[in-house]
Z-matrix of the N, CA and C atoms (Angstrom, degrees):
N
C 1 1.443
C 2 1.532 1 111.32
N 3 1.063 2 115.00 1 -35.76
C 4 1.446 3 135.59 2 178.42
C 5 1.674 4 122.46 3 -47.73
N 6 1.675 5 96.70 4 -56.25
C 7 1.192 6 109.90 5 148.19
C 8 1.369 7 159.70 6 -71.75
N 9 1.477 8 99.02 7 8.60
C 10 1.508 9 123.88 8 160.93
C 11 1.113 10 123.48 9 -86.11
N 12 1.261 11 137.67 10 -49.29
C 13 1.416 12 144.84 11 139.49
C 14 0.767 13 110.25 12 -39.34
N 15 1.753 14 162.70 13 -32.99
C 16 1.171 15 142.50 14 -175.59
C 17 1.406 16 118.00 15 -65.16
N 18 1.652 17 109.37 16 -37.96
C 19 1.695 18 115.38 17 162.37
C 20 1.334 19 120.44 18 -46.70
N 21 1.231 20 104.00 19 -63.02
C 22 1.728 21 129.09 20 175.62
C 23 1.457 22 109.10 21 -18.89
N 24 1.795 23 101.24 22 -57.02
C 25 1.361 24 112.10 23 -147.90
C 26 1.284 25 100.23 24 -93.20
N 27 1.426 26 131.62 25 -39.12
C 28 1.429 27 132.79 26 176.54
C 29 2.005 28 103.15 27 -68.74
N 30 1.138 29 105.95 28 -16.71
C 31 1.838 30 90.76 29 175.49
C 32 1.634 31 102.87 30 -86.88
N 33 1.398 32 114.41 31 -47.63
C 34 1.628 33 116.95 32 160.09
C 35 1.059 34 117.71 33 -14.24
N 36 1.507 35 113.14 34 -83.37
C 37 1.664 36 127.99 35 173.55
C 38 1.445 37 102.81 36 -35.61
N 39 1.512 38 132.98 37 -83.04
C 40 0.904 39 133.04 38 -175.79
C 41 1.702 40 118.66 39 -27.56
N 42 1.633 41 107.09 40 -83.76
C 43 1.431 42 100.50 41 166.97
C 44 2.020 43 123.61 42 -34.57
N 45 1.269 44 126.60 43 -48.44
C 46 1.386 45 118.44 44 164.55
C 47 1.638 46 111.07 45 -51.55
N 48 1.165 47 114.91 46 -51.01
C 49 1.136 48 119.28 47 -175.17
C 50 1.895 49 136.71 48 -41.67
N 51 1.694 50 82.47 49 -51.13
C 52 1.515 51 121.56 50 167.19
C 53 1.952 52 104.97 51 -62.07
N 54 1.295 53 117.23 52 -64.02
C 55 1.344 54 119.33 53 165.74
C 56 1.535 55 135.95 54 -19.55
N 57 1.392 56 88.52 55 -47.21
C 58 1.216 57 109.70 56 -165.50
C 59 1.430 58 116.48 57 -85.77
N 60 1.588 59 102.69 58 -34.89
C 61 1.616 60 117.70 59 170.25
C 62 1.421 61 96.74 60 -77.76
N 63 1.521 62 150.54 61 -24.37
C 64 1.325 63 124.65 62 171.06
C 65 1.236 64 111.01 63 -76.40
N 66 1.464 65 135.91 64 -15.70
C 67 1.171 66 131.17 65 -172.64
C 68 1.544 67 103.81 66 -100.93
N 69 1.208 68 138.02 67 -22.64
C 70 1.409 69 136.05 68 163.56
C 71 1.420 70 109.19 69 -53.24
N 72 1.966 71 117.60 70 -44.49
C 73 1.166 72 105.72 71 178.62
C 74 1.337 73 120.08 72 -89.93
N 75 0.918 74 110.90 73 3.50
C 76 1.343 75 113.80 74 149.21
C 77 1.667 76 139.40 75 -54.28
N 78 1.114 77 88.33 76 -33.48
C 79 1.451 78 111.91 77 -152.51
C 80 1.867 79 106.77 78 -94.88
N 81 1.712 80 99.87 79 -31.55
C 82 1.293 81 125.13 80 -169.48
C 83 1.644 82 98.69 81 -90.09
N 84 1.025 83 120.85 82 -27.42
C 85 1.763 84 138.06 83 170.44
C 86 1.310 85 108.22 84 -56.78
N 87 0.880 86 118.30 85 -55.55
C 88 1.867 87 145.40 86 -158.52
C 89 1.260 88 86.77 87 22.08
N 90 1.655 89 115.62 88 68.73
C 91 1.805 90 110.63 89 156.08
C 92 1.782 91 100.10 90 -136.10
N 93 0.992 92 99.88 91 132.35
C 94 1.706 93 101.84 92 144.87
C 95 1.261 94 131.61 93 -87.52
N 96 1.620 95 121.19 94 168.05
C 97 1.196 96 91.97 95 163.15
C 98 1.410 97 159.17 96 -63.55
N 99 0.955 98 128.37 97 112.31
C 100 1.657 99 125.39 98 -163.27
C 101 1.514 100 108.50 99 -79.15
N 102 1.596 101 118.22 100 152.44
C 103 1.186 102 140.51 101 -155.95
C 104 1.460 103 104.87 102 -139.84
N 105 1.548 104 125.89 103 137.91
C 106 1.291 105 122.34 104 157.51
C 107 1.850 106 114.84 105 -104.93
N 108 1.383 107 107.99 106 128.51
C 109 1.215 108 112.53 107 -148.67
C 110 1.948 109 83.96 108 -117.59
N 111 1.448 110 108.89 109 154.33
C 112 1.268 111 118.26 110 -174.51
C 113 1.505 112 94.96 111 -139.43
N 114 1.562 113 105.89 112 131.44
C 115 1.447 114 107.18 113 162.30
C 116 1.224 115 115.18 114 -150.89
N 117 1.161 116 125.09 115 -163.68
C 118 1.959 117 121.40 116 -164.80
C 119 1.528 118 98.72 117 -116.50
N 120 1.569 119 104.91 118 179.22
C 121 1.373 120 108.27 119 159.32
C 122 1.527 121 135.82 120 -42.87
N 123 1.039 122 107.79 121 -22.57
C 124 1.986 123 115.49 122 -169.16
C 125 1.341 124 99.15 123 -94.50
N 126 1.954 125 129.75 124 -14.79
C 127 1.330 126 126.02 125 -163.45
C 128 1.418 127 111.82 126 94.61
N 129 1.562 128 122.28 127 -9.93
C 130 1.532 129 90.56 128 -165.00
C 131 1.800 130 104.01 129 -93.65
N 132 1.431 131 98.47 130 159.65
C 133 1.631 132 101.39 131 -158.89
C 134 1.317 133 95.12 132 -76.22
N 135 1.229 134 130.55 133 148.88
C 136 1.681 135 142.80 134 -156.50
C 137 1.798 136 93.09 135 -117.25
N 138 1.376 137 111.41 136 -55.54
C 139 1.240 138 119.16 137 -173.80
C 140 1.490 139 123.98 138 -173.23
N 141 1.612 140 114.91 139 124.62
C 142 1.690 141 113.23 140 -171.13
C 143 1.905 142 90.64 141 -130.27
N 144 2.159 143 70.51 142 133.43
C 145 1.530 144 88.43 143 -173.37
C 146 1.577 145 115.29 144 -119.44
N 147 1.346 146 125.78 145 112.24
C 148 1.190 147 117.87 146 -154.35
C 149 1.834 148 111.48 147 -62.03
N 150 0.923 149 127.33 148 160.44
C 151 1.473 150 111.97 149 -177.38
C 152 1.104 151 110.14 150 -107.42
N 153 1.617 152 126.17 151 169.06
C 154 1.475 153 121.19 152 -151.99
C 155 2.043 154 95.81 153 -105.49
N 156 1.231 155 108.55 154 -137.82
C 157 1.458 156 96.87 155 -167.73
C 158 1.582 157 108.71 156 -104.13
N 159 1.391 158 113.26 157 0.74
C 160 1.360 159 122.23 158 175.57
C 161 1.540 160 110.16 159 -69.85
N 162 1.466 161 94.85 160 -33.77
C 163 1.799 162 100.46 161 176.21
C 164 1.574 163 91.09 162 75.05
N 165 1.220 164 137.48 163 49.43
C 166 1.361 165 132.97 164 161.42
C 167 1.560 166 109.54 165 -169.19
N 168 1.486 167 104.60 166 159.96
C 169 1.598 168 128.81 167 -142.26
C 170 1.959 169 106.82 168 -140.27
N 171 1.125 170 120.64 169 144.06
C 172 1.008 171 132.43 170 174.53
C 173 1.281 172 126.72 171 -149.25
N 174 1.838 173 103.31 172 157.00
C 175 1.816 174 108.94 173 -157.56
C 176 1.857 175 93.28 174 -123.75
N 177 1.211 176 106.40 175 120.64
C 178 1.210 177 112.47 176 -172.25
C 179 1.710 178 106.05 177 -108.75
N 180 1.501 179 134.30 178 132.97
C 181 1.062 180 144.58 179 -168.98
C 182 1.455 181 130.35 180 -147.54
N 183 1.375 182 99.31 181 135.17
C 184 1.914 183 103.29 182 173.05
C 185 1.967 184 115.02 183 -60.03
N 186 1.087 185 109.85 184 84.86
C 187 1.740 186 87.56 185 -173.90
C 188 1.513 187 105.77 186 -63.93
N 189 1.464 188 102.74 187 143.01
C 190 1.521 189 122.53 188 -178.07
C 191 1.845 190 105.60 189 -40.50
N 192 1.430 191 90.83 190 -79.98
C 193 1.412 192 84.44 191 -168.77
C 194 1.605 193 143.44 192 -108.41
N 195 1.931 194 81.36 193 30.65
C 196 2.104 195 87.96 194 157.70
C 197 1.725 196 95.38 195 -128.34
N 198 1.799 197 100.99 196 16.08
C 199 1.717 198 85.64 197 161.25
C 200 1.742 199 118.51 198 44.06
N 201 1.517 200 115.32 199 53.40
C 202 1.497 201 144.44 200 -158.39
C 203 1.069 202 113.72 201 -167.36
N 204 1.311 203 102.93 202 145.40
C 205 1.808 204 114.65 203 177.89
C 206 1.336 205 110.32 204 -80.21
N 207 1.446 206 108.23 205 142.72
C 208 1.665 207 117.40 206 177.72
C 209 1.386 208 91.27 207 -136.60
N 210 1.540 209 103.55 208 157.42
C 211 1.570 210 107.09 209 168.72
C 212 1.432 211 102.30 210 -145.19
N 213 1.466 212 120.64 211 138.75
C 214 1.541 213 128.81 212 173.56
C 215 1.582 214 94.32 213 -96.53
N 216 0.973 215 115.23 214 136.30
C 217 1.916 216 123.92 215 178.00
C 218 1.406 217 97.73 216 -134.49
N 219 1.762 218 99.74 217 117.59
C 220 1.246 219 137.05 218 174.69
C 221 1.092 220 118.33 219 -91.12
N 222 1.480 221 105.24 220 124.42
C 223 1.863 222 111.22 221 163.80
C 224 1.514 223 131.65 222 -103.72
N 225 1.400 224 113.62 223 141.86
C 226 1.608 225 105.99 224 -173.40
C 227 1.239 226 117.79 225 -71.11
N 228 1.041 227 145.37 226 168.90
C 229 1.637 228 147.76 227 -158.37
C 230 1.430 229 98.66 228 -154.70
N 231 1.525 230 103.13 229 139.22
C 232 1.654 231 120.61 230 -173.14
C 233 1.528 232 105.43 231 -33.20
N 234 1.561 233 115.11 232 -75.45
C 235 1.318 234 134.09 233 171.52
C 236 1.703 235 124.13 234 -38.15
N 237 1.597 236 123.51 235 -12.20
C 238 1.339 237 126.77 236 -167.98
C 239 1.343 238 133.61 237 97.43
N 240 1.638 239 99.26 238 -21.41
C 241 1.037 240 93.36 239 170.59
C 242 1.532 241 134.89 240 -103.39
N 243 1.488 242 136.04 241 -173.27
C 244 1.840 243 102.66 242 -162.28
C 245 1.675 244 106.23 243 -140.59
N 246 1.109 245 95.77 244 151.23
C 247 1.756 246 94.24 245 -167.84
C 248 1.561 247 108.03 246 -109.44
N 249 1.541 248 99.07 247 146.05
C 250 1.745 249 91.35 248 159.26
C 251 1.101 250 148.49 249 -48.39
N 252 1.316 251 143.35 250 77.00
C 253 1.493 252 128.02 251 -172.79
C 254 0.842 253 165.57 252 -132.42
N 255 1.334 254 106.96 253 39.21
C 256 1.625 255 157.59 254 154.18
C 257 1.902 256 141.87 255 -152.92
N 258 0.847 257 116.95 256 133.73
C 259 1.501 258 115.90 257 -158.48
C 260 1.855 259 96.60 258 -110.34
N 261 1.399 260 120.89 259 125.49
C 262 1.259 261 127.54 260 154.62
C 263 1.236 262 150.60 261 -136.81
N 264 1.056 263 130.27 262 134.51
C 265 1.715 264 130.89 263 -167.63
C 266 1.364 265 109.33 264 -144.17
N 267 1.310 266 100.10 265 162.34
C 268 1.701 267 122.61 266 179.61
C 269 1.245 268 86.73 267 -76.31
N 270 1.577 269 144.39 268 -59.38
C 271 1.360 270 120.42 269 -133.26
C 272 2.178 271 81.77 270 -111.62
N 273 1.195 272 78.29 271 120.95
C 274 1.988 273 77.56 272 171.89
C 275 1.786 274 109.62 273 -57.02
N 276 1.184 275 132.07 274 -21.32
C 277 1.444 276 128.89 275 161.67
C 278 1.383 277 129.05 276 -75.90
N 279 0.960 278 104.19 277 2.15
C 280 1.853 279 125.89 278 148.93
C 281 1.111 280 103.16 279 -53.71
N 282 1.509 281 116.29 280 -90.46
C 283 1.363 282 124.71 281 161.60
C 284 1.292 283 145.60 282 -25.12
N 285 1.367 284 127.39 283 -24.97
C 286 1.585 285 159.74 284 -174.77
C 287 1.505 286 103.09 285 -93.79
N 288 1.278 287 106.45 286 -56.15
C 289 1.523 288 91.64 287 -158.60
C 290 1.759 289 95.49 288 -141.98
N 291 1.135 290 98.94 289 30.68
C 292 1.926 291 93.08 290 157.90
C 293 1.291 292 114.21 291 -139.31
N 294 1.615 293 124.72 292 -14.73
C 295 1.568 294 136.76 293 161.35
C 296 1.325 295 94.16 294 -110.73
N 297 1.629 296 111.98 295 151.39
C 298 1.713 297 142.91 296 110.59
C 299 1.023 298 114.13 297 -31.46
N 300 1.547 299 128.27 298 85.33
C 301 0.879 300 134.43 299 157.64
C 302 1.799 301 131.80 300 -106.67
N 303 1.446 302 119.02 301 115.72
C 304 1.469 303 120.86 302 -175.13
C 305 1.326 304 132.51 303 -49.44
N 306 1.422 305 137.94 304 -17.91
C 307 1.108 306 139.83 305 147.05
C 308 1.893 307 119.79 306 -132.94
N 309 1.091 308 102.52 307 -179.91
C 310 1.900 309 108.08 308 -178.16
C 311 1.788 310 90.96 309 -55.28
N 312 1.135 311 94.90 310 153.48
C 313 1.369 312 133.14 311 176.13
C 314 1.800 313 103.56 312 -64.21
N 315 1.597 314 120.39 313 136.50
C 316 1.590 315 101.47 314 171.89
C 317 1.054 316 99.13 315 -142.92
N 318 1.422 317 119.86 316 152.97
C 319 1.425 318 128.77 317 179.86
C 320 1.508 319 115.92 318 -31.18
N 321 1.481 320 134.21 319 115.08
C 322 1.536 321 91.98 320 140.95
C 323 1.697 322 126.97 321 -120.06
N 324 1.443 323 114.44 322 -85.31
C 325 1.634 324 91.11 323 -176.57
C 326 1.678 325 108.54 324 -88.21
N 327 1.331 326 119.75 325 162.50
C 328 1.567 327 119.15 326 -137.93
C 329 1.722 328 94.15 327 -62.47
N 330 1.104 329 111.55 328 137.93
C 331 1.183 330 126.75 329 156.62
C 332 2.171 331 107.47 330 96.27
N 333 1.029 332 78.85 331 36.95
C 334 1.434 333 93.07 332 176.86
C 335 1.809 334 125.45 333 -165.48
N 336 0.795 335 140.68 334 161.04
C 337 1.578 336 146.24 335 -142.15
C 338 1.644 337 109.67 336 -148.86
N 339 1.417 338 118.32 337 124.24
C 340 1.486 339 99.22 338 -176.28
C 341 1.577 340 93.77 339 -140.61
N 342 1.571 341 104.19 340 170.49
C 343 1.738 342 118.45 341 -162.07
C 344 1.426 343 99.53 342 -154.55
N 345 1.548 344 116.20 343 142.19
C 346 1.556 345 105.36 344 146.66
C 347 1.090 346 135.75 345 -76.37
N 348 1.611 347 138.43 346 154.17
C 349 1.387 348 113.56 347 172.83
C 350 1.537 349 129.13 348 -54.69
N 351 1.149 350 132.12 349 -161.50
C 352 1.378 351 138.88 350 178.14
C 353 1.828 352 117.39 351 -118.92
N 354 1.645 353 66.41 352 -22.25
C 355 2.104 354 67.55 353 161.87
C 356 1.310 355 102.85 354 -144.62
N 357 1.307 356 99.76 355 161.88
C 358 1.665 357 116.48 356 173.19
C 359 1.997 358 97.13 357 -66.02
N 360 1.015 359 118.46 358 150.56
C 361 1.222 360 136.38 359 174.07
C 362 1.620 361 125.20 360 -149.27
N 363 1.368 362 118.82 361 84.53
C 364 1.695 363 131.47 362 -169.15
C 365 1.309 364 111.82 363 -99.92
N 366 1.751 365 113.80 364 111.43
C 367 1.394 366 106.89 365 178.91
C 368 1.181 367 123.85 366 -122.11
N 369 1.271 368 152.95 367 171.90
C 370 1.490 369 160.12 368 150.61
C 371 1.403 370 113.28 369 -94.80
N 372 1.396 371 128.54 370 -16.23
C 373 1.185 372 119.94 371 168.60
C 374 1.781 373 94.31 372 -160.11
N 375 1.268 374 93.37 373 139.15
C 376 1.643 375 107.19 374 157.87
C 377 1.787 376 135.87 375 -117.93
N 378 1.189 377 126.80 376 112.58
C 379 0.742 378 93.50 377 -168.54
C 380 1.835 379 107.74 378 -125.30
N 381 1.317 380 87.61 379 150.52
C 382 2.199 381 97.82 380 -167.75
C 383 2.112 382 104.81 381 -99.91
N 384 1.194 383 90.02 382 -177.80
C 385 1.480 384 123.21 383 174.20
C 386 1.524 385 104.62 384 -113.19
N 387 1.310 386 104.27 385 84.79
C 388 1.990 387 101.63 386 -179.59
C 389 1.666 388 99.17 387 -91.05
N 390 1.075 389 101.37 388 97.60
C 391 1.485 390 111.31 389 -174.51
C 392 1.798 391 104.37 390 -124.82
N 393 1.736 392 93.51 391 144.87
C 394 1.413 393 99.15 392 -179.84
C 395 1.747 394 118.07 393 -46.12
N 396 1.113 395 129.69 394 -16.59
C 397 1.256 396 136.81 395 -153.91
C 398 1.494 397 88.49 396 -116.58
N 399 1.281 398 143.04 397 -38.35
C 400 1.258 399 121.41 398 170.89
C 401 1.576 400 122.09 399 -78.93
N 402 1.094 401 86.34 400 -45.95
C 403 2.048 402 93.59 401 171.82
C 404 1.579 403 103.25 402 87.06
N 405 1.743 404 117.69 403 31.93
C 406 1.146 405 95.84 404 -157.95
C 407 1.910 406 104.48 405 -78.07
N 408 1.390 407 97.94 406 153.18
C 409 1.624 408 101.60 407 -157.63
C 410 1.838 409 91.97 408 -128.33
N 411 1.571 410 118.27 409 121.14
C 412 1.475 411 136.48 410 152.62
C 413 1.742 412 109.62 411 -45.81
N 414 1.407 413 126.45 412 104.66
C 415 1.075 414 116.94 413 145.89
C 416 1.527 415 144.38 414 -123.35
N 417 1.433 416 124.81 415 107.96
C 418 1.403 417 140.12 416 -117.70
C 419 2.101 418 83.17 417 -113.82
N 420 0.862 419 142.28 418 143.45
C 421 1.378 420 151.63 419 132.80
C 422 1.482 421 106.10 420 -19.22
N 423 1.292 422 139.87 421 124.09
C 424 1.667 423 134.26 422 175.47
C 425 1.556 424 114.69 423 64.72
N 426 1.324 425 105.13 424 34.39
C 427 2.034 426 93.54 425 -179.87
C 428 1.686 427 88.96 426 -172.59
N 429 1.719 428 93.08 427 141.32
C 430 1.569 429 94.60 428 -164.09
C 431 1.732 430 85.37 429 -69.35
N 432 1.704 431 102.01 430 -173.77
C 433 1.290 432 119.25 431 -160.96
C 434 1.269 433 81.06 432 -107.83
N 435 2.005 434 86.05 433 127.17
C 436 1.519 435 96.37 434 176.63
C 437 1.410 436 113.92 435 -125.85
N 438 1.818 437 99.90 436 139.25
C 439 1.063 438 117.31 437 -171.91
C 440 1.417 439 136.28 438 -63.50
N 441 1.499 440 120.99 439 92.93
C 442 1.361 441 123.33 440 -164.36
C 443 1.803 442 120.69 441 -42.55
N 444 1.280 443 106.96 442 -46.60
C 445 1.103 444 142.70 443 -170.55
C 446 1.473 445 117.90 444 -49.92
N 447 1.519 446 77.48 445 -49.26
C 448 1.939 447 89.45 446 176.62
C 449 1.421 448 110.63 447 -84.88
N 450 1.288 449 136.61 448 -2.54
C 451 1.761 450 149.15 449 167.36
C 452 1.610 451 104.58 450 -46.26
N 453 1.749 452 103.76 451 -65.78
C 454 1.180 453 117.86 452 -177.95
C 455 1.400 454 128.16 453 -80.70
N 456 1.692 455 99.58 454 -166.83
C 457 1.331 456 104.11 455 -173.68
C 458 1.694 457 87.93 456 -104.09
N 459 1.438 458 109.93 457 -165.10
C 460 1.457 459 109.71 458 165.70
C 461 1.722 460 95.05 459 -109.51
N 462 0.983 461 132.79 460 -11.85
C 463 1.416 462 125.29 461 -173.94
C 464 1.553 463 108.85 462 -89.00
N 465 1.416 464 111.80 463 -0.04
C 466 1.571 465 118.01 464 178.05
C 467 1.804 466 107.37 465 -155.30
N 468 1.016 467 113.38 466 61.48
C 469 1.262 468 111.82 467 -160.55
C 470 1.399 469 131.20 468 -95.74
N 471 1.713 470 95.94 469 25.06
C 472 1.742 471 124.27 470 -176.56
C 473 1.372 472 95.02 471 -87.20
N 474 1.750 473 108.74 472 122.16
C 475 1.777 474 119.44 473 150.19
C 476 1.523 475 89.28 474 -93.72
N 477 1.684 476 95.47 475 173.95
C 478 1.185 477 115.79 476 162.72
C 479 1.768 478 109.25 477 -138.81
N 480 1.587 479 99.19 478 110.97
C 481 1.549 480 89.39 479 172.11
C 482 1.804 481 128.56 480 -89.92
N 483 1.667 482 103.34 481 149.85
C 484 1.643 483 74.72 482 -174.55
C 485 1.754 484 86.70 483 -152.51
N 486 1.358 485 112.81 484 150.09
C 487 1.606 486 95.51 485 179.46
C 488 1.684 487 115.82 486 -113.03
N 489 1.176 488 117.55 487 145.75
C 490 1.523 489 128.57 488 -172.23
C 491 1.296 490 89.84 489 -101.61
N 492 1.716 491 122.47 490 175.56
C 493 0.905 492 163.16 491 -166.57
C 494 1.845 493 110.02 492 -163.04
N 495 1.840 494 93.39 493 131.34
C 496 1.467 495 98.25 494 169.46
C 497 1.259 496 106.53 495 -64.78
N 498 1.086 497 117.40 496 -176.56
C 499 1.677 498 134.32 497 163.71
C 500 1.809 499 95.23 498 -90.60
């Protein structure tokens, strides 16, 4: 009899055991999941996109005048709020002479060019010009890329991005 319970009790332990280490790391995290949430001038929320496990978000855009995609790629920050931290474009003079950027420009996947910024940049809210002519486009880890642009009007064409966290 003795030896029936001895299984019992060592899987017990274990399962408590196991519990307890998911909830420690839990606890040592102190994050929920975080979300990048889009809304307009009046406040109302346009669109919240949960973020994937990178914990970072990016704004992809037509630049005006080399008519090319650029993308600013955002990272989440302990506190919620999210920093710049990486700059990219098709045309490496995107990079050169329309950002501050801290070192030369370097290849990355074919047909595009990437840089860090030149300054640190930490925000709680950002807010753009989603205008037909920029095309600026949300792209989140796990969720198609959504089109800022088409949210608004053109006669008010300010989002404001900002990211939450569950509890």
């Amino acid at each position: 009899m003795k030896d029936r319970w001895r299984g019992r009790r060592t899987g017990l332990t274990l399962v408590v055991a196991l519990t307890w280490g998911v909830i420690a790391a839990s606890l040592v995290s102190g994050r929920g999941q975080a979300a990048v949430v889009v809304s307009d001038d009046a406040g109302r929320v346009l669109a919240r996109l949960s973020l994937g496990k990178d914990d970072a978000f990016s704004l992809r855009y037509r630049n005006s005048l080399y008519g090319t995609s650029a993308e600013e790629r955002f990272v989440i920050m302990g506190d919620g709020r999210f920093r710049l931290d990486e700059l990219v474009a098709e045309q490496v003079a995107v990079l050169e002479e329309y950002y501050a950027v801290s070192e030369g420009p370097t290849r990355a996947a074919p047909g595009s060019w990437r840089a860090p910024p030149a300054y640190t940049l930490e925000l709680d809210r950002l807010t753009v010009a989603a205008t037909d002519l920029g095309r600026r486009t949300l792209l989140v880890e796990g969720h198609r890329p959504l089109a800022l642009w088409r949210l608004v009007d053109d006669a008010a064409p300010s989002v404001h991005l900002t990211v939450e966290r569950a509890p």
